[in-house]
C-alpha positions in Angstrom: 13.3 28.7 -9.1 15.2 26.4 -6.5 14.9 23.0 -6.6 12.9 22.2 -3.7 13.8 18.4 -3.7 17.5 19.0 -3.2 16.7 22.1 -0.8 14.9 19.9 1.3 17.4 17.5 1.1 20.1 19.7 2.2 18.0 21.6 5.1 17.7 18.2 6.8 21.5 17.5 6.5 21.8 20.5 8.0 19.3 20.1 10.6 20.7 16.7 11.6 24.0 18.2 12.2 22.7 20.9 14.6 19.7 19.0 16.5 21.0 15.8 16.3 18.9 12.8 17.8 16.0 16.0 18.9 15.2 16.1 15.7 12.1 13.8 15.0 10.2 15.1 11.7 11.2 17.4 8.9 8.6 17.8 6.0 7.4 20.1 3.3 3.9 21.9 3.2 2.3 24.8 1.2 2.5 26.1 -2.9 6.0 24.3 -3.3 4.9 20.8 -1.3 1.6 21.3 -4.4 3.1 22.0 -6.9 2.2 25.8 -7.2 4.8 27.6 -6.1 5.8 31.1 -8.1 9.6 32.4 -7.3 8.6 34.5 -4.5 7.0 31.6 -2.3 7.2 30.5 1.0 9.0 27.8 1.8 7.0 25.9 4.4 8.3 23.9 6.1 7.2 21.4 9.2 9.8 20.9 11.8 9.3 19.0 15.0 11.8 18.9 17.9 12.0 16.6 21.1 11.2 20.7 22.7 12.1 23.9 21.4 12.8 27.1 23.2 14.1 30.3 21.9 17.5 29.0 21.5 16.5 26.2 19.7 14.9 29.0 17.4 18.1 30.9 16.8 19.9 28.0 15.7 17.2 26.6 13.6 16.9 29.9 11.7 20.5 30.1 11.4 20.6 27.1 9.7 17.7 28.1 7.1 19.6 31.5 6.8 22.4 29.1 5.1 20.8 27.5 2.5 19.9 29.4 -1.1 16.9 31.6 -0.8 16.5 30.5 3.1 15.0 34.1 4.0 11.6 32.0 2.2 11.7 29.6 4.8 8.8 29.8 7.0 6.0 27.1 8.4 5.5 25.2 11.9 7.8 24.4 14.2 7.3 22.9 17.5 8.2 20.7 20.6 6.0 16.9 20.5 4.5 17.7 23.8 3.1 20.7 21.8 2.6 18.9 18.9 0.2 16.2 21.0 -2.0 19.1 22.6 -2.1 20.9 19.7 -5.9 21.3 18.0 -6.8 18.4 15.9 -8.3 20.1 13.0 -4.9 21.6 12.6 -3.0 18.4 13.3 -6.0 16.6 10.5 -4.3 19.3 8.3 -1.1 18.4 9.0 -1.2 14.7 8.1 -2.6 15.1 5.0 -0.7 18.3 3.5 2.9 17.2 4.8 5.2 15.2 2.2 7.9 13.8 4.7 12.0 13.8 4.4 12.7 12.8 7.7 10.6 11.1 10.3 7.3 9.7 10.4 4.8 12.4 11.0 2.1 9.8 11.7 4.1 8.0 15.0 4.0 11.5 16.8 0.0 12.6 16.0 -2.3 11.7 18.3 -5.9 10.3 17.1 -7.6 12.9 15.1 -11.5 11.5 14.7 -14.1 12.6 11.8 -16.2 14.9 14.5 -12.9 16.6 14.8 -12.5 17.3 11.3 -16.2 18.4 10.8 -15.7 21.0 13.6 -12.5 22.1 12.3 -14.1 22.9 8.8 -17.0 24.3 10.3 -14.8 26.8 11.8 -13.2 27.3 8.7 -16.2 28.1 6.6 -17.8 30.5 9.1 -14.6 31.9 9.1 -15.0 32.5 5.6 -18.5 33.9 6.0 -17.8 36.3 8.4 -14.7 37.9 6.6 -17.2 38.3 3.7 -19.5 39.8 5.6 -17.4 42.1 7.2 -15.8 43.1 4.2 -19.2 44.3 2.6 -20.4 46.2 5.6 -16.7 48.0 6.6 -14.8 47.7 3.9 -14.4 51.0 1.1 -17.4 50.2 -1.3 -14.6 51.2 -4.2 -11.8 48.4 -2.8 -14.0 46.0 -0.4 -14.2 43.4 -3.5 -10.5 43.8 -4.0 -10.4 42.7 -0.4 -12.0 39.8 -0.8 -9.9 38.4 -3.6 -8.3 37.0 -0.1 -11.4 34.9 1.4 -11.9 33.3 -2.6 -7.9 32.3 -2.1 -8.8 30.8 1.0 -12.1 29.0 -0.3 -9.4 26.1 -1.8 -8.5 25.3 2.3 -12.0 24.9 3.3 -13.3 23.3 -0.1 -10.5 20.3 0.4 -11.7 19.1 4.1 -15.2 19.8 2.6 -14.5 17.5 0.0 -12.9 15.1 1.3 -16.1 14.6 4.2 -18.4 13.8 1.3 -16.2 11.6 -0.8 -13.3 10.0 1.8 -10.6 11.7 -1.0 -8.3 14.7 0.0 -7.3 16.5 -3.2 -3.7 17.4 -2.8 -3.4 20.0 -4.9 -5.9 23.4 -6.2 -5.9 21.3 -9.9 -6.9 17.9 -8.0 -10.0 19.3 -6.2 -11.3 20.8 -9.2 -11.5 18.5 -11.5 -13.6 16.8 -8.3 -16.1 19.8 -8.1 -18.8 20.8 -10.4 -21.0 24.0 -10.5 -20.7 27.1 -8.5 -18.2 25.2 -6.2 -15.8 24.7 -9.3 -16.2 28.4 -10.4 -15.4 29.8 -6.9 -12.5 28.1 -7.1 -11.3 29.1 -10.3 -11.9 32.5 -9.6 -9.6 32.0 -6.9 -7.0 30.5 -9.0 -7.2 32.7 -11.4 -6.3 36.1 -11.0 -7.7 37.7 -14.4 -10.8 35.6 -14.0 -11.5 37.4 -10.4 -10.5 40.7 -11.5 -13.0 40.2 -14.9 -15.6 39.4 -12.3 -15.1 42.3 -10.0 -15.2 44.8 -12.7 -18.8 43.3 -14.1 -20.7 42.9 -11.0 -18.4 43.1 -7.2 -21.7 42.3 -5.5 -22.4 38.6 -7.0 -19.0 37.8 -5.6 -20.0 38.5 -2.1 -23.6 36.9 -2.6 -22.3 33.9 -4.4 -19.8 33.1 -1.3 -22.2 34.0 1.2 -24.7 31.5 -0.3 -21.3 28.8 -0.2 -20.6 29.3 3.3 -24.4 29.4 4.6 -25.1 26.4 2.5 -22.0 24.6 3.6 -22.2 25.2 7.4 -25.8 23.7 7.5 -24.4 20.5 5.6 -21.9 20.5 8.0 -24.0 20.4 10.7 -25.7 17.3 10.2 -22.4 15.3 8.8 
């Protein structure tokens, strides 16, 4: 496993030599930026430009191609004119899941309010509810729970803005939020965390995995509508 610290380190070295002064942010997001990264990760990173065209692309991914493992490196990169008109839920997302190493990621976001937020999420969860859903009525009645292993993965996104409406605290990693969460919410998501756990699940009853996250998201979207 690299060591992300020092990889960091070095892509902004890097990065500094090639972009110079139109470099304004470099920062760390995803598994790795959590905590919970396994060897064959992502590297996700945040990279923000004064503008970026294709050529600015080519030589930002030839520097990642020089540094150990940089075939990983993936993430958001963009221009701060984009950055500024970009949707605020995502930009919400971006403040609060970024560790910085270069930059001040909070000097280039414009004002992201609560109502904001709450529509982001909202999108989020229905999101969520209509993959299920589609899933049950398309999907191969043999595989269609194997599918979903992907929405329960995704339940940990929508569970931390969620949270963090009800209680003011954003849980920074899967291990945070649940020791925060109690009940069904806690076991949806250790079954997403937990690999074995789902697959236990899926083998004793497929069908209470779609009703219990169906009865999540319908729940959730009508809390959400009167935050």
């Amino acid at each position: 496993m690299i060591d992300i610290q020092a990889w960091m380190r070095e892509a902004v070295t890097l990065l500094r030599q090639e972009f110079g002064s139109r470099l304004l942010f470099v920062g760390l997001q995803g598994s790795r930026r959590r905590g919970e990264a396994r060897e064959d990760s992502d590297i996700d990173i945040l990279t923000i430009l004064d503008k970026l065209d294709v050529v600015d692309l080519a030589a930002y991914r030839k520097v990642l191609r020089t540094l150990p493992e940089g075939e990983k490196a993936c993430g958001f990169t963009c221009g701060r004119e984009e950055l500024f008109a970009w949707p605020p839920y995502e930009l919400f997302l971006f403040a609060q899941d970024t560790d910085a190493y270069y930059g001040d990621l909070a000097a280039l976001l414009p004002p992201v309010t609560r109502e904001d937020t709450v529509v982001g999420v909202r999108m989020a969860v229905s999101g969520l509810h209509h993959y299920t859903v589609y899933l049950y009525v398309s999907g191969e009645e043999s595989t269609r729970a194997e599918a979903l292993k992907g929405v329960y993965k995704n339940f940990f996104f929508a569970m931390q803005v969620v949270e963090y409406l009800r209680s003011g605290v954003y849980s920074r990693s899967k291990g945070e939020l649940l020791s925060r969460l109690a009940g069904d919410e806690a076991e949806l998501l250790r079954l997403g965390m937990n690999a074995s756990r789902y697959e236990e699940r899926q083998n004793e009853s497929p069908d209470t995995l779609f009703q219990n996250m169906l009865a999540w998201t319908g729940k959730t979207m009508k809390e959400l509508g009167s935050a």
